[in-house]
N, C-alpha and C positions, 0 to 999 in steps of 0.2 A: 247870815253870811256863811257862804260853803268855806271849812279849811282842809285844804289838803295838805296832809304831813308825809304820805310816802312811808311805808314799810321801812324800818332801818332809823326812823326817827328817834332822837334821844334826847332828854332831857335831864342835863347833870345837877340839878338843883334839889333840895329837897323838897319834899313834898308829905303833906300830912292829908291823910284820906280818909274818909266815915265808908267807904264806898266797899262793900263785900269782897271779899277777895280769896280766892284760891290757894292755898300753898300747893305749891310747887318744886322742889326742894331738888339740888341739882348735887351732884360728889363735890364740886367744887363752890357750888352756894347753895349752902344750906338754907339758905333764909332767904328763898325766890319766892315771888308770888308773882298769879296773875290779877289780873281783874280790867274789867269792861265795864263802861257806860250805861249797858246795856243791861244791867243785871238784875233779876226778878225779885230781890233779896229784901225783908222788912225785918222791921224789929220780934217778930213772934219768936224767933229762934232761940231767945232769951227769956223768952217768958214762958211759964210753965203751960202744960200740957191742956187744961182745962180752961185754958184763954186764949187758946189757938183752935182756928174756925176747926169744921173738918175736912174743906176743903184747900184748906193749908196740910192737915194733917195724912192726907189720901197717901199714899207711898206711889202712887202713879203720877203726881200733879208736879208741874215744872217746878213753883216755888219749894216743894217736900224735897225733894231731886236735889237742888239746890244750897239748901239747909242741910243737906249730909254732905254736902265737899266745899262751901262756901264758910269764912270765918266773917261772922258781921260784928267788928270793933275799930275803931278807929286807931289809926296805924302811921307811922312813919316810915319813909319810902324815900329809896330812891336809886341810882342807875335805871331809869325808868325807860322804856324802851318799847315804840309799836313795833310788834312781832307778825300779827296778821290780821284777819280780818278785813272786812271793806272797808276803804279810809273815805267812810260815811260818817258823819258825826253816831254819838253810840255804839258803833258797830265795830270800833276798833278793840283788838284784847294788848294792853301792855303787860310786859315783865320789870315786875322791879325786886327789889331788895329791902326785905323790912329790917328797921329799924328799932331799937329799943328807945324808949326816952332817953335814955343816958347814953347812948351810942350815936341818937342824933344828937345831942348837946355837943359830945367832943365832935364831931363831923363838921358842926356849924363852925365851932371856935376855929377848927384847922383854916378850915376854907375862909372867914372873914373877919376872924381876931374875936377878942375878949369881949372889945368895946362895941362893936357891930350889933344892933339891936334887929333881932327877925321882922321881915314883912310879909304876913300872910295875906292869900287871895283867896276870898273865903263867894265859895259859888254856890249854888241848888240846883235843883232838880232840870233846871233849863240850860245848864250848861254840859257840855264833854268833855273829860279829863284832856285831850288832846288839844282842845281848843285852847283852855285852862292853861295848861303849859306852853303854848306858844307865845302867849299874852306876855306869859310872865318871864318868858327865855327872852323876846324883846326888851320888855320893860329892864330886865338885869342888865343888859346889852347899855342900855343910856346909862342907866346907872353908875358902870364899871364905865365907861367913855368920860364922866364928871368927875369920877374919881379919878380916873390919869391925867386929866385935862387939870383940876388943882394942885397935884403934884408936882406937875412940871411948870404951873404959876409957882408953886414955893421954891424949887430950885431955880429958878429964871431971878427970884427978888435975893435968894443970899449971896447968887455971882453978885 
């Protein structure tokens, strides 16, 4: 199923990614990244010199290119935002804002309290980040609609 998100798309949720990523670092957010769908990025970059092929290692090959300005760790994200690219599944590049564990933790509490237990949507290789957060910007959407829909059963029963 084709999604179209439209350049300018945003995504206020947090979001936790394995997915390579760029820093990007702006005067006013230091802690921008990019990163795409699309990205040629493996575990070798981790692993020592003598267990990466040599045509991982070429200094002319996409994936070596790659492994010098790509960080491959998994991260917490979020103002997450398509910037460009074709709004073709993988082909888009978002901007987001990484996160520390303990910078998403107070993030999460601000936005849905102490007691609010996380729901992650945990995808592979067949899905786009784009896609991914569309699902899940709906899915919050019913979520947050049950939530005001209870609350205003509890004030409706203590008139």
């Amino acid at each position: 199923m084709a999604v179209n998100l439209g350049i300018g798309y945003e995504y206020e949720g947090l979001v936790i990614t394995s997915i390579d990523y760029k820093p990007s670092p702006t005067k006013k957010r230091p802690d921008r990244i990019t990163f795409t769908g699309a990205t040629p990025g493996h575990e070798s970059k981790r692993l020592t010199s003598s267990s990466t092929s040599k045509s991982d290692s070429n200094s002319t090959s996409t994936l070596y290119q790659h492994n010098q300005t790509h960080e491959d760790a998994a991260t917490f994200l979020y103002k997450c935002k398509y910037i460009s690219g074709p709004d073709v599944k993988g082909q888009r590049v978002f901007e987001a804002d990484r996160l520390s564990v303990k910078a998403a933790h107070k993030e999460f509490v601000k936005r849905y309290g102490k007691e609010c237990k996380p729901l992650f949507a945990i995808h592979g290789f067949n899905s786009e980040p784009g896609t991914v957060m569309k699902k899940c910007k709906q899915a919050q959407g019913r979520f947050d609609d049950d939530e005001n829909n209870s609350h205003d059963e509890k004030k409706k029963k203590k008139k």
